[in-house]
C-alpha positions in Angstrom: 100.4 133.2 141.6 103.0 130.6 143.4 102.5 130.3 147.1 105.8 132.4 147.5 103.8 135.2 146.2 105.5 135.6 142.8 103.6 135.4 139.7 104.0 132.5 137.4 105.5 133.2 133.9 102.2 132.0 132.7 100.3 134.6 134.6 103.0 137.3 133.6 102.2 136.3 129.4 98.9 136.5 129.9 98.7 139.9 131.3 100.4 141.2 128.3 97.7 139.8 126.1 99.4 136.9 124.6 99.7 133.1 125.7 103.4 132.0 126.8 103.1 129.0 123.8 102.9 131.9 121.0 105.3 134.4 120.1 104.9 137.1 121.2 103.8 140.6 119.0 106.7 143.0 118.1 106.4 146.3 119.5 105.7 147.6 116.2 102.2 145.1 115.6 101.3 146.4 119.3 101.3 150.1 119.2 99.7 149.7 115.3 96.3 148.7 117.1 96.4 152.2 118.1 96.0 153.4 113.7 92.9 155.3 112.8 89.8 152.7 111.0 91.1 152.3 107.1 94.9 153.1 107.7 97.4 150.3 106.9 100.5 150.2 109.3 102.7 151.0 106.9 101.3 154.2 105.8 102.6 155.0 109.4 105.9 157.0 110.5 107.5 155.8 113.3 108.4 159.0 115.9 109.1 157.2 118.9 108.7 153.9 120.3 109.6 153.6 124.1 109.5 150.1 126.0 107.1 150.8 129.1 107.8 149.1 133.0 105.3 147.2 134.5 102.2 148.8 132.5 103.4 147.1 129.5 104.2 149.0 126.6 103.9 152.4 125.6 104.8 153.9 122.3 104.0 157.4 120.1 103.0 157.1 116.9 102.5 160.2 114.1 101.1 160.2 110.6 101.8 162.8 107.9 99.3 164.4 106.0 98.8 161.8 103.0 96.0 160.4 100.5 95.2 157.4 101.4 92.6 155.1 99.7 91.3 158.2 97.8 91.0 160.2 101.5 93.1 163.1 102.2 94.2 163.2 106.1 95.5 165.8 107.8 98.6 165.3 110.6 96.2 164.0 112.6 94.2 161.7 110.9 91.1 163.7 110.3 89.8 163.7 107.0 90.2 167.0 105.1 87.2 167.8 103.2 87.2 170.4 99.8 84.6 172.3 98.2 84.5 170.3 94.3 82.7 174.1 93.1 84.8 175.0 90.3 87.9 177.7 91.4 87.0 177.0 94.7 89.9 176.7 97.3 87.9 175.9 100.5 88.9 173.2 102.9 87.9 172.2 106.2 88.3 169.0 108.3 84.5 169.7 109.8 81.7 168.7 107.8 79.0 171.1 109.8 81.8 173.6 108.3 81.5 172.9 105.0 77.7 172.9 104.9 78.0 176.2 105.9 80.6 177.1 103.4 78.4 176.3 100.6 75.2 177.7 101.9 76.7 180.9 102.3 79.1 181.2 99.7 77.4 179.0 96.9 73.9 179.5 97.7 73.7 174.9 98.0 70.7 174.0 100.0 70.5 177.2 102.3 68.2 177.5 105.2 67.2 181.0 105.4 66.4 182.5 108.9 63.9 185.1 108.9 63.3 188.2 111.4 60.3 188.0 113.5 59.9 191.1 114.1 56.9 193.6 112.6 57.2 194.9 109.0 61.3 193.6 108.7 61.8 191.3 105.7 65.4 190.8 106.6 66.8 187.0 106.1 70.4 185.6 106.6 72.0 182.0 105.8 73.6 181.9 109.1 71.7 182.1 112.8 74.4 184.4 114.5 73.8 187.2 111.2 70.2 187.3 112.2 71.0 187.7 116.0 73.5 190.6 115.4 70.3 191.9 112.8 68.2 191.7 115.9 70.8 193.5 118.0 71.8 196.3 115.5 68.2 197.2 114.1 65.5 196.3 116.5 67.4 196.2 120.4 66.6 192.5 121.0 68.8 190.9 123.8 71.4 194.1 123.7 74.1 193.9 125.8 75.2 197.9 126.6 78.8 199.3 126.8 78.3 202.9 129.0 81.6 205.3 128.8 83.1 205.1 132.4 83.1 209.2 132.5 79.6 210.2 130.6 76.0 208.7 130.2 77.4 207.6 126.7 76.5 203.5 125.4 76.9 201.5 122.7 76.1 198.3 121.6 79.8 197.6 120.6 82.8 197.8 123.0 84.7 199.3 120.0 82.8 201.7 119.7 82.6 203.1 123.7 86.2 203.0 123.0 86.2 205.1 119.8 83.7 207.7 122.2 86.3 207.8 124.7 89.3 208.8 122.3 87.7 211.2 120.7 85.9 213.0 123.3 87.7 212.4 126.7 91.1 212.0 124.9 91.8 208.5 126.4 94.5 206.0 125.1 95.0 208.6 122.0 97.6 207.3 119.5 98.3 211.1 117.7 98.2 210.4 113.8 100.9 213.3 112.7 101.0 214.6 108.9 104.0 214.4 107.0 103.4 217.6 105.2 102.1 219.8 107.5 101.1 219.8 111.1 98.0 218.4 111.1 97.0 215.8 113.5 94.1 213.2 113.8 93.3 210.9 116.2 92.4 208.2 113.7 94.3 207.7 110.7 91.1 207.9 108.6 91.0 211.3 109.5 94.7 212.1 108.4 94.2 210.1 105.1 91.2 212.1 104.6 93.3 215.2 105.3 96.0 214.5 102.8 93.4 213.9 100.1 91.9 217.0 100.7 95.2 219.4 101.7 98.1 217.9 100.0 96.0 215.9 97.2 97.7 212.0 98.3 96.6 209.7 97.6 93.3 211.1 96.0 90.7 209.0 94.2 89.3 211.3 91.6 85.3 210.8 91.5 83.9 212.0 88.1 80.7 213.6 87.3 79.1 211.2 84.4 77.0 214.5 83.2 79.9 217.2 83.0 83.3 217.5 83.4 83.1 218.2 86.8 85.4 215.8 89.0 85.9 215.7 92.7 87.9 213.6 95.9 84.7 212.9 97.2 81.9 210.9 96.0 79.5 213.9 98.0 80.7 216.7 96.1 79.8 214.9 93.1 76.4 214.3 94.5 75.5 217.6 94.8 77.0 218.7 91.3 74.3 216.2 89.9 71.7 218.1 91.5 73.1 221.1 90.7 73.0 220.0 87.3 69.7 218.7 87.4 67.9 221.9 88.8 69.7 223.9 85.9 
């Protein structure tokens, strides 16, 4: 700095990275410093390159998805990884992802976790199935939903909220019958109703040891028995 208090030219050059006697990087050489390991500059697309102030310069750079080098990359530069089992469709830019992609879909190099608990033989490929196991079968580390108007709890929030539509008739969305007027308050209900009243929709279940048919796979239970005990 000059006793004036203005910074020499050499002083300025150097700031910027570069020594006044060479010349000076383009703008586009600069910003390229910025491009992922293993991506040549000119597999770059220029979006926007704006000249900074006193900071030097600033510039916005963006990359469409591409092969490059053999390595597919998504928008942002991570590498997209794909499941090479045969038929397969699979993709994932995390490779904890795909590890659990083929342990639980392709059975490759699963770690099983096993229940703990007394007389239960239950395994899973995945930690969080066992927990919900724990939850659903043996109570372990339950967190309770209680209905707001009865002593009633679950371990889902669905279904406290299923308990309070159909016994306190709260936030009821009325499922109405086309044919008739029946209503449900869940449109299983109604679809069981057509089936059964109007025959829509009915998926005939057959008896394989008479001729006896049904629309539910119960009735054709108990016609095997009946048919058995003859």
């Amino acid at each position: 700095m000059s006793a004036d208090g203005e910074e020499g030219e050499g002083t300025k050059h150097r700031k910027l990275g570069f020594d006044r006697n060479e010349t000076p990087r383009s703008v586009h050489e600069d910003v390229s410093t910025i491009a992922p390991h293993g991506i040549a500059n000119d597999d770059w697309d220029d979006d926007s390159v704006a000249g900074g102030g006193g900071d030097g310069i600033s510039a916005r750079k963006t990359w469409s998805r591409q092969r490059i080098e053999g390595v597919e990359r998504d928008k942002w530069g991570q590498i997209i990884r794909r499941c090479e089992i045969a038929g397969c469709q699979y993709k994932t830019g995390e490779g904890t992802s795909m590890k659990k992609h083929k342990a639980s879909k392709h059975g490759i190099n699963v770690v099983w976790f096993s229940c703990n608990q007394d007389n239960c033989d239950y395994k899973a490929k995945e930690a969080d199935a066992l927990k919900i196991h724990k939850r659903n079968i043996h109570n372990i580390d339950v967190v309770w939903y209680h209905c707001d108007f009865c002593e009633f709890k679950a371990k889902h929030a669905s279904s406290v909220k299923r308990h309070k539509r159909h016994i306190h008739s709260i936030d009821v969305i009325w499922h109405q019958c086309n044919s008739c007027e029946y209503t449900a308050k869940e449109a299983s209900n109604l679809k069981v109703h057509k089936q059964a009243a109007h025959d829509i929709d009915v998926v005939w279940h057959q008896c394989d040891s008479c001729d006896y048919k049904a629309k539910t796979a119960g009735s054709i239970k108990v016609q095997k028995k009946e048919n058995n005990n003859k």
